[in-house]
N, C-alpha and C positions, 0 to 999 in steps of 0.2 A: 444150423451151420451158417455160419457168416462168410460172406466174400472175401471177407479179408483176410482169411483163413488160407487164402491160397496167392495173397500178393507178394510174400515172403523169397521166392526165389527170385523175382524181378527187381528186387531191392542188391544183387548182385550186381548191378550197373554201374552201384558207386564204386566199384572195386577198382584198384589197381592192380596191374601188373607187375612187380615189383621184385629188382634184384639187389645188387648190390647199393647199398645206397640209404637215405632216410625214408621215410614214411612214405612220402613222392617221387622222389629223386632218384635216379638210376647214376651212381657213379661209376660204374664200371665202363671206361670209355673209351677204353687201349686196350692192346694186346700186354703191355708194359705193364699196364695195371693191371692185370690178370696174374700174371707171375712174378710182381712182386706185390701190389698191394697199397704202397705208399707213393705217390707221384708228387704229393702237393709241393713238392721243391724241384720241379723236372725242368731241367732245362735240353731237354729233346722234341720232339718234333708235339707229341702227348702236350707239352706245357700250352699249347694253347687251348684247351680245356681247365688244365690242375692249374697252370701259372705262369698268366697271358705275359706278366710283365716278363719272364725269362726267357721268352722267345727270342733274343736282342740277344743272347750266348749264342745261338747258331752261326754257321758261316754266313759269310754275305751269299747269296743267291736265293732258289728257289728250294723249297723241302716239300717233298707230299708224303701223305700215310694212309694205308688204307687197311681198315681191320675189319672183322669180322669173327660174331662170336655163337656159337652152338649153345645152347641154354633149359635146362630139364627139371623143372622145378615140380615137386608133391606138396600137396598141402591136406593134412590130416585133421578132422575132427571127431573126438570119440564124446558120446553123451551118452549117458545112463536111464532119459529117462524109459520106463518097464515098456512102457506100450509102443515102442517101435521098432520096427520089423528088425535092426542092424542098429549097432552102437557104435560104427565105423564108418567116417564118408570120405571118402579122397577126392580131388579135385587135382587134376595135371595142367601146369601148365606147359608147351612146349615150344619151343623157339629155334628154329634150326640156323634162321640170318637176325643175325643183328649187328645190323654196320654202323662203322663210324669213320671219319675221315678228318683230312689235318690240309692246311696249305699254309705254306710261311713265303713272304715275301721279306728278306733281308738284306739291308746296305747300310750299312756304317752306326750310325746310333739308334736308325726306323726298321722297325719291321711293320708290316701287317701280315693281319691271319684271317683264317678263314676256319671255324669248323664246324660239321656237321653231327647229329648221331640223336638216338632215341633217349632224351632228356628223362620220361616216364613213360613207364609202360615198356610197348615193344613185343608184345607176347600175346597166345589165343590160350585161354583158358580154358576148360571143358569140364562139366559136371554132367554126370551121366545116371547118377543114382541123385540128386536132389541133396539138400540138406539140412538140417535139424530143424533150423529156423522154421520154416514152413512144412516142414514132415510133423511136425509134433501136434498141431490142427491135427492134417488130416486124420494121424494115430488115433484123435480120441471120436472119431464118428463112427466106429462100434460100439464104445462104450457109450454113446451120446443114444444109439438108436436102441441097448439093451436096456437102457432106463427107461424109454418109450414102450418099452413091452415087444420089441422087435428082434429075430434072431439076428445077429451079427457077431462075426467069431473072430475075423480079422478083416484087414486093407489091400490093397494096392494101389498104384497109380505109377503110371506116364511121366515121370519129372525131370525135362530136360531145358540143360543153357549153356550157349556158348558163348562168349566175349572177346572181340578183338579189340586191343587197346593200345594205341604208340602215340605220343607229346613228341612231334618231332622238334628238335633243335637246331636253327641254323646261328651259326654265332660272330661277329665282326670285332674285332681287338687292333687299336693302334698302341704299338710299346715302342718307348723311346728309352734308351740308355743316357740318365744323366751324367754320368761317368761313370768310370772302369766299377765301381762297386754298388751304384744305386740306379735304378730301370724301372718305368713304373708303366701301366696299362691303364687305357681305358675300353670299354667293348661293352657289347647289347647280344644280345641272343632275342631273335624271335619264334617264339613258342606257338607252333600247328599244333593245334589237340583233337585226337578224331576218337572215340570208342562208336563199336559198333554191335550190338549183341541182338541177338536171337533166342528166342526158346518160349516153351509151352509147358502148360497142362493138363495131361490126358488121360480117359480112362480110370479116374477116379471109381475104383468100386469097393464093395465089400464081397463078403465071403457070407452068407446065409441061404439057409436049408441046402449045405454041401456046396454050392453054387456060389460062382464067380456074377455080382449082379453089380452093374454102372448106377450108382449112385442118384447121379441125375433122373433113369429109369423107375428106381426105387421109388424118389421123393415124388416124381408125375404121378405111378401109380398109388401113393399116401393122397395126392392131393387130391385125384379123380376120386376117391373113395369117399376122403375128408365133405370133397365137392357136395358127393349125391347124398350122403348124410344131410346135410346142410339144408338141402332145395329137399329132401324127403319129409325132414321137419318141420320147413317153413310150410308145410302145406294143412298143419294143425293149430289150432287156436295156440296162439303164443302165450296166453297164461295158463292152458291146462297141462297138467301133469305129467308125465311121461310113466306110462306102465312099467311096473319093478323090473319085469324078466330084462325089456327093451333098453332099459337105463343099465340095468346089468351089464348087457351086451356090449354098449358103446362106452361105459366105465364111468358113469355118472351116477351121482350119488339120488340114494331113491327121493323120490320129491321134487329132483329136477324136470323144470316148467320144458314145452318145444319150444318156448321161445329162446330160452338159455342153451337149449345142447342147439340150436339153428345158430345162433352167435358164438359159440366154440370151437363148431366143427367147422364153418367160414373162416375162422382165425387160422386154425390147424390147415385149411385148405392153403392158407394164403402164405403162410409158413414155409410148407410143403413146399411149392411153388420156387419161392425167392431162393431154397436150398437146395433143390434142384436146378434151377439158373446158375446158382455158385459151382453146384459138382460138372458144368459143362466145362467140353474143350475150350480152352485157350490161349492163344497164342500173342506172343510180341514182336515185332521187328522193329528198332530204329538205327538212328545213328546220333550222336552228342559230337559237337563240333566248336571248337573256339580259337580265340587267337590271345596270346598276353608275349608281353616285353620283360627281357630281364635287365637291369643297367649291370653294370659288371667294373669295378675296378681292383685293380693287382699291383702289387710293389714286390722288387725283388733284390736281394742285397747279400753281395758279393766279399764279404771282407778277406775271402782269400781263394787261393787256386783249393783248396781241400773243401770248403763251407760254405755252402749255400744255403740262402732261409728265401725260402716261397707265402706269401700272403695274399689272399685275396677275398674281397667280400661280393657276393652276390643276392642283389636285392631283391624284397617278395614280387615277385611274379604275380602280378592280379589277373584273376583267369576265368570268362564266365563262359561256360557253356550253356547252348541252346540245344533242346530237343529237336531232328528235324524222322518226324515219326510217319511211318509207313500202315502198321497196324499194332492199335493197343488195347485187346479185348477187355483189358481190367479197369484202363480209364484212368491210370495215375500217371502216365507218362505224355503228356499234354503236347501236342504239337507247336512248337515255338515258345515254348517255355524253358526259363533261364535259370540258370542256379548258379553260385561262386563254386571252386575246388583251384582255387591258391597253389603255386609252390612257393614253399615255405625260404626265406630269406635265407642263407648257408657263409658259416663264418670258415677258412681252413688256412691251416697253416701247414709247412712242412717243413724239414730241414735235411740237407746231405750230406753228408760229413765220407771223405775220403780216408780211410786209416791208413792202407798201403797203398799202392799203385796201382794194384789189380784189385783191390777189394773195399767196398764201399756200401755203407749205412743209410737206413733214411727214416724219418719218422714222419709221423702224418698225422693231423688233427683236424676233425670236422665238425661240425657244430650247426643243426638245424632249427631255427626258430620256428617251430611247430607251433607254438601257442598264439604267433603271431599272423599265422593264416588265416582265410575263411575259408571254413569247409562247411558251411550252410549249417555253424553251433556244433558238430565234432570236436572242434578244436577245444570246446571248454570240457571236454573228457580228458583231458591233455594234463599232468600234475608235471608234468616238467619236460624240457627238450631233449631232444634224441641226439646221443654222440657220438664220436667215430674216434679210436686210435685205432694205429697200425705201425706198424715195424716191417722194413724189407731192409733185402741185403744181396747185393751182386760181388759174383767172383767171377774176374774174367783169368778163362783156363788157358786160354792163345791168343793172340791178335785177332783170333778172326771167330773166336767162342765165349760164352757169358755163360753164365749159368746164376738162377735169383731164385728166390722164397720170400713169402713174407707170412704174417698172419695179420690179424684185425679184432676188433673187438668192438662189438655197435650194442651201445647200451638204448635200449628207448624209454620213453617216460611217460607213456599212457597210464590212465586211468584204467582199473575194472569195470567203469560203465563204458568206455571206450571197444572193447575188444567183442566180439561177438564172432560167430560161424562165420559172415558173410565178409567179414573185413578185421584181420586182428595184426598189431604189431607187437614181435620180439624180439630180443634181444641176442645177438647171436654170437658164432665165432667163428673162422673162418682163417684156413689156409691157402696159400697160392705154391703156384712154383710154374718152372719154366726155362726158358734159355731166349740167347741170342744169337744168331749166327750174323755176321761181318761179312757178306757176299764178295761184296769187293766195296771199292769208295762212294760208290755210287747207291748202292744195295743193301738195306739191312732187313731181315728176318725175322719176328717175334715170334711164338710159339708157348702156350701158356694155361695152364687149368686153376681153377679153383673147387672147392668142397667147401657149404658152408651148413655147419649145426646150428640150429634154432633151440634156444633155450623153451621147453613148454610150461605153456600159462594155463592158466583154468580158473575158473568160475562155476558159483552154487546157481542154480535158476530156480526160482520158483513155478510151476507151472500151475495154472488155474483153468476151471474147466466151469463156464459161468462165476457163481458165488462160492464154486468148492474148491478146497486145494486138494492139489494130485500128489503134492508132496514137493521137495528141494531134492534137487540130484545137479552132482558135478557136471561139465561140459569142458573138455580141455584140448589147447590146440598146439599145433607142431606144424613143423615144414623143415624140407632139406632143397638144399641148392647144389646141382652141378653144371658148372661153365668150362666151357674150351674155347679157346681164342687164339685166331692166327692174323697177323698184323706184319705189311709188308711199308717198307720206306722209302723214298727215291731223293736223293740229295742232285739238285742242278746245278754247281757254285758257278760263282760268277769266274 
């Protein structure tokens, strides 16, 4: 049994948190956008996120927003392969706050903005049962020890991890209105990146002669035995014989010399040894920490009171985090060691369109250059970028009520060697809905859920066990999304 049989869950680190949005990116950034879906043409208080240049539509004065979102995410993997205990792992993520905030400052053609919220991530993950990835090792060390001539009937182990992971974003937008129909922005967002994860390996045992036995236990007492075989033979002429009955006993073949079973059973000891150090408890703590810049520019164009079009490009994000590690019993997470994880460069457009007075359209396009990140060679698992429409649609019931829906549809463009147990992207689809209440002139109200279905992927694995194959069996992944989101406004005019 190799060490590396068991680094498999701590390869969860690279994971993101991830809700609405691309591969990285958390767009879900409003209460607005929660119940309907499509902002990239907003010109509310939201557009200094979706479309900094329309912030220059607000009145002259002060604006703030302050939202906040409830977020319940499962994430499912089913695998086939025979020798594991459960063909089902879940993994929850759970997110009770997830804020985000607006400020506009407005006079005459200038505005500036301000806003904050959780760029990526945002969320504690929990894995309680382990998963595939590194469960499929441990599966085969009964069958590894019944080929040794050893009873073993089945497994268990200890397999636990937690992750906490938020890219906070702080963001700064100058928009100017060139005239009544053209306004354009420039802005930086600076990216805090923190994950912080925990979890262990414990309790590795088997099931032999009826009994629950630690593994670790096991291979010490193989090696003590392996041991005094070794030093019992090295005590006889190394080129004499070994009596039949005696060679029988230890499984060597008749005619074997004590100097050869003294050299085999030292090997079998040292064996023993190194795979009992592997089946020990172990545990990780660190933290991953970085900083990156986004540049940001926006144009927005007005050609009438019913039609607005929102554009804006956001450049890659270069992002390296460093290991700052506590304890890493396995030795691959290095203290002060650096890696790239990119956000990926984001094209979007949107448009509004007014039919009647009370009732109004919006469409929305987003566009992640995935292939154009480093994510430490990931990215070249990447066959094409991942996209976003969306459609939303407000009806306002009273002067002082709204009511909006929208749906989405995020196609992604991974690879099959891209996707695995520990980190997989799909394609999804997703509805919103929501309202608005008009408090009074000063007060506005959001109020807003989403549901989002995940199309499932799968993949055939081949599993090997040394030089043998165990056979090809599917692995196939899902996840559902639920968000609620309440987002308050406060208008200061001048």
């Amino acid at each position: 049994m190799k060490k590396t049989i068991l680094f498999g869950i701590f390869h969860l680190m690279a994971v993101p948190l991830l809700f609405a949005g691309g591969i990285l990116t958390n767009a879900n950034q409003s209460a607005q956008y929660v119940r309907m879906l499509s902002r990239n043409a907003s010109i509310q208080v939201d557009a200094v996120y979706f479309n900094p240049a329309g912030v220059v539509k607000l009145e002259d004065g002060f604006h703030f927003a302050l939202n906040n979102q409830s977020i319940f995410q499962t994430k499912t993997i089913e695998n086939r392969f025979p020798l594991l205990n459960t063909s089902t792992y879940k993994g929850d993520v759970s997110v009770p706050v997830f804020p985000s905030g607006f400020a506009v400052y407005k006079r005459d053609k200038l505005a500036l903005s301000f806003g904050f919220g959780p760029n990526s991530g945002g969320g504690t993950a929990e894995y309680n049962t382990g998963l595939p990835s590194f469960e499929t090792s441990i599966a085969q060390i009964p069958l590894n020890l019944r080929e040794a001539g050893i009873e073993a009937d089945a497994y268990s182990a200890d397999l636990y991890f937690n992750g906490e992971s938020v890219f906070w974003g702080g963001q700064f937008n100058l928009s100017w209105a060139f005239s009544d129909v053209v306004s354009g922005a420039v802005g930086v967002r600076m990216i805090l990146a923190g994950n912080d994860y925990q979890g262990h390996i414990k309790r590795v045992s088997v099931i032999t002669g009826g009994e629950s036995v630690l593994v670790k236990d096991l291979m010490t007492g193989l090696a003590a035995q392996a041991s005094a075989g070794a030093t019992a033979f090295g005590n006889y002429p190394a080129s004499a014989p070994m009596p039949d009955a005696l060679a029988a006993q230890y499984g060597f073949p008749t005619g074997t010399t004590f100097g050869v079973a003294a050299s085999v059973m030292s090997g079998k000891a040292a064996q023993a040894t190194a795979s009992a150090a592997a089946a020990a408890d172990r545990y990780v703590d660190l933290e991953q920490k970085g900083t990156g810049f986004t540049p940001i520019i926006g144009l927005d164009i007005q050609p009438s009171d019913k039609l607005n079009i929102g554009l804006k490009y956001e450049f890659k994000t270069k992002l390296e985090m460093e290991n700052h590690t506590e304890q890493d019993d396995l030795g691959v997470y290095p203290d002060g060691a650096k890696f790239r994880n990119d956000l990926p460069a984001i094209l979007t457009a949107g448009v509004d369109y007014k039919l009647l007075d009370n009732f109004r359209i919006s469409g929305s396009f987003n566009h992640y250059f995935d292939q154009g990140a480093d994510w430490a060679g990931k990215e070249d698992e990447i066959d094409k970028n991942l996209y976003e429409l969306a459609l939303g649609m407000e009806y306002q019931l009273t002067d002082k009520t709204a009511v909006s829906a929208g749906v989405m549809h995020s196609e992604t463009g991974v690879g099959q060697g891209y996707q695995t147990d520990i980190g997989y992207s799909l394609s999804s689809n997703t509805v919103g809905f929501g309202m608005q209440f008009h408090i009074n002139d000063r007060f506005d109200l959001d109020l807003g859920g989403l549901f989002t279905v995940y199309r499932p992927s799968g993949k055939e694995i081949t599993y090997m066990n040394g030089d043998k194959n165990l056979g090809t069996y599917k692995e196939i992944y899902s996840k559902t999304n639920l968000d609620f989101a309440i987002g308050l406004t406060y208008h200061l005019f001048n």
